[in-house]
C-alpha positions as CSV (number, residue, x, y, z in Angstrom):
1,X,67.0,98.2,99.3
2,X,68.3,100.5,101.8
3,X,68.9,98.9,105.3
4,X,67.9,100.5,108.6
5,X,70.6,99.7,111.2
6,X,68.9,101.0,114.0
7,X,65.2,99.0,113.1
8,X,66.5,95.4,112.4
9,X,65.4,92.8,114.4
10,X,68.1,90.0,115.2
11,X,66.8,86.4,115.5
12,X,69.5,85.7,118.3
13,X,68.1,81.6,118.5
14,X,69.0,81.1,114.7
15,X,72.3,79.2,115.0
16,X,72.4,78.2,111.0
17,X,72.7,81.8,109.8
18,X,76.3,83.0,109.4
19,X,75.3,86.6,109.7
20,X,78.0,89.0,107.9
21,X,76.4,92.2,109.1
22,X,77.4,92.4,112.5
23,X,81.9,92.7,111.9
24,X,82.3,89.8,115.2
25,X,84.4,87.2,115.1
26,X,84.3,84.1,115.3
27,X,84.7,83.1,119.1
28,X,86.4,79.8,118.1
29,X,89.1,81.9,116.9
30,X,89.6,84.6,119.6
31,X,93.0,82.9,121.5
32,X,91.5,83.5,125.0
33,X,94.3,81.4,126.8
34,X,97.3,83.7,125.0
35,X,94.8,87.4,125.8
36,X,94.7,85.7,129.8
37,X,98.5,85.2,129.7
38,X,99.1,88.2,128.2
39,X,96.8,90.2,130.6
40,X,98.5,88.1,134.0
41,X,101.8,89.1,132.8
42,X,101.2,92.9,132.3
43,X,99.2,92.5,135.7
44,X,102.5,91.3,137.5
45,X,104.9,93.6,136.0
46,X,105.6,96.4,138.6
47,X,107.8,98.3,136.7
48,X,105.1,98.9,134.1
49,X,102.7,99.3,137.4
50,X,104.9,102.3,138.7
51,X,105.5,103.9,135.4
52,X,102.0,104.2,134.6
53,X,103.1,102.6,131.2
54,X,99.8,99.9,130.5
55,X,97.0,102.8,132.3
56,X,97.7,105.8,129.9
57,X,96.3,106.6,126.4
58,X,98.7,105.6,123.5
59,X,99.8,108.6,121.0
60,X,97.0,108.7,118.6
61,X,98.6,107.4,115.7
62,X,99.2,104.4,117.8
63,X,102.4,102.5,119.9
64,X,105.1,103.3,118.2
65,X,106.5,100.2,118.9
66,X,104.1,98.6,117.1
67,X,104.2,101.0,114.3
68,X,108.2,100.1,114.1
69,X,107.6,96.9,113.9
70,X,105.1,96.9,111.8
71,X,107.5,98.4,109.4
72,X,110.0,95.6,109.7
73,X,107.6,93.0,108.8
74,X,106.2,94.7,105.6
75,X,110.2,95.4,104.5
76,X,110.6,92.3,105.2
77,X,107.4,90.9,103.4
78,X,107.2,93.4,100.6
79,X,108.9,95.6,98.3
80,X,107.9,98.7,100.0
81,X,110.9,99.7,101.0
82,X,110.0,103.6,101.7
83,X,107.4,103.0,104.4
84,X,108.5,104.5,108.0
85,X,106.5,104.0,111.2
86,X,105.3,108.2,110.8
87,X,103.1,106.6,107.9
88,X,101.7,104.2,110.4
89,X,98.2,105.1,111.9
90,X,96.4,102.1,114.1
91,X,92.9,102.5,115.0
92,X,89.8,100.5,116.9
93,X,88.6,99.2,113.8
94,X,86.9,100.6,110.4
95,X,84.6,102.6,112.2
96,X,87.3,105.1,113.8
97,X,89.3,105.8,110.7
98,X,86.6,105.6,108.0
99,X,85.0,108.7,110.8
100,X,88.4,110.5,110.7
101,X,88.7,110.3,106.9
102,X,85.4,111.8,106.5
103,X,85.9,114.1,109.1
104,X,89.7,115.4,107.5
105,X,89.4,114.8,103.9
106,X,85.5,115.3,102.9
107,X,82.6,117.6,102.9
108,X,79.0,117.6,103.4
109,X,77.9,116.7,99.7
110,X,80.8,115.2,98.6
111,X,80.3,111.7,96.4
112,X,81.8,108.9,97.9
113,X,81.4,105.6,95.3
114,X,81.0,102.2,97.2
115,X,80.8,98.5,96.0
116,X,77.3,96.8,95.6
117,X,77.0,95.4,98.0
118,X,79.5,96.9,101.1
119,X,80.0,96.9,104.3
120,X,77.0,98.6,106.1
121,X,78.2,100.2,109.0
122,X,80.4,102.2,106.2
123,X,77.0,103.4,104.7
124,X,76.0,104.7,107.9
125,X,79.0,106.4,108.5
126,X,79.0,108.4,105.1
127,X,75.6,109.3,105.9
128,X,75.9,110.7,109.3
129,X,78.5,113.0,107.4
130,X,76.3,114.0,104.7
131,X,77.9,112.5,102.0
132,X,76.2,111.9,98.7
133,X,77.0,107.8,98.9
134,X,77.0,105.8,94.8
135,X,77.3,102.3,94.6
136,X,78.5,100.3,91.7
137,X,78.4,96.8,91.1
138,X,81.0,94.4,91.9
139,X,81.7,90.5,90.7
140,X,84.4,88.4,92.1
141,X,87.1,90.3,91.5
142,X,85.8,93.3,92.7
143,X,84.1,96.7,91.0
144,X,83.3,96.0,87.1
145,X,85.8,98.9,85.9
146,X,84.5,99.3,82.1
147,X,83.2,102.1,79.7
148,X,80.4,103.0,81.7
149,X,81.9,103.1,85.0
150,X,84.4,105.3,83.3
151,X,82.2,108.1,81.9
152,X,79.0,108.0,84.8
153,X,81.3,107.7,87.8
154,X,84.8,108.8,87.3
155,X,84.1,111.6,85.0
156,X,80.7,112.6,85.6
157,X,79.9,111.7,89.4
158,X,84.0,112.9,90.3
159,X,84.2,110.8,93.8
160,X,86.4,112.3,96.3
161,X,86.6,109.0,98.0
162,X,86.1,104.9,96.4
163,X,85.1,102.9,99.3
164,X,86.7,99.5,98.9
165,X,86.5,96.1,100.7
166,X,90.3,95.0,99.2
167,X,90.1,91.4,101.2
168,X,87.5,89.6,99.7
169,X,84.2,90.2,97.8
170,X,82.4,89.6,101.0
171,X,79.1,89.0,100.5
172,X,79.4,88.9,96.8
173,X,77.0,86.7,96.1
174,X,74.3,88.2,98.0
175,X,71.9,90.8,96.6
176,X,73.8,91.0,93.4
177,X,73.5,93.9,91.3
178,X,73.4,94.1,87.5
179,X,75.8,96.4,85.7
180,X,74.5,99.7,86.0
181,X,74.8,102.8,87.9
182,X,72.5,104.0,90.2
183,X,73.1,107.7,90.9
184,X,69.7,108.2,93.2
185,X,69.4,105.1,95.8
186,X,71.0,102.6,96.8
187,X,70.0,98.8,97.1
């Protein structure tokens, strides 16, 4: 089944449904009193005030110091031990780099293999860029990498791009797929 984004009607009364379509937090976990603190500090600070340092854009790769120290805490917590802050891009979300990738890396026409199910707003994304979007199905542990995924994807359907949710299998267990390949629609 193929989902319209733009046609779906939202029951907003329905408070039982955990709805994993819409990528919004949980409120109950957003630390408004630390993002109000936060916000009444950089507020107060005139030496940020007169520099203009918190009302211009960022470089578009992101803070760099963020980026460096971001790179300390994966030393520090991994074995990657190569990683510099240049390798460092931070974006808005999914939505901005996915639209990058595509933008830099693909064509119109292009196969891009996704997971059965994935993230939606992905889908919509490789559409708008005219990309020719497989899915393949997943079970907990993620895509079902055997024979057949070998020879009808890899070799025959070449992907320039897999489209991976590398978190969790989230929603796994809904609308699960059987074990085949399905070149002309998906879902």
């Amino acid at each position: 089944m193929d989902l319209d984004v733009e046609n779906r009607i939202i029951d907003k009364s329905d408070t039982n449904t955990i709805r994993l379509d819409t990528g919004e937090p949980d409120v109950s976990m957003i630390p408004f009193d630390l993002l109000s603190k936060a916000s009444q500090e950089i507020f107060a600070d005139k030496d940020g005030q007169q520099q203009k340092t918190y009302w211009t854009y960022a470089e578009d790769e992101g803070i760099p110091d963020l980026r460096h120290h971001i790179v300390d805490f994966l030393h520090h917590a991994s074995v990657i031990s190569t990683l510099s802050y240049e390798n460092i891009f931070i974006t808005n979300g999914v939505s901005a780099i996915l639209d990058q990738i595509c933008t830099m890396f693909l064509r119109a026409g292009d196969t891009v293999l996704v997971e059965c199910p994935t993230y939606m707003y992905a889908l919509s994304m490789f559409r708008d860029h005219h990309l020719h979007i497989i899915s393949y199905a997943t079970d907990n542990d993620g895509l079902i990498i055997d024979s057949k995924f070998i020879s009808d994807v890899l070799e025959q359907a070449k992907p320039k791009m897999i489209y991976l949710v590398p978190t969790f299998q989230n929603p796994v267990n809904i609308h699960r797929k059987t074990n085949h390949i399905k070149l002309d629609n998906l879902f």
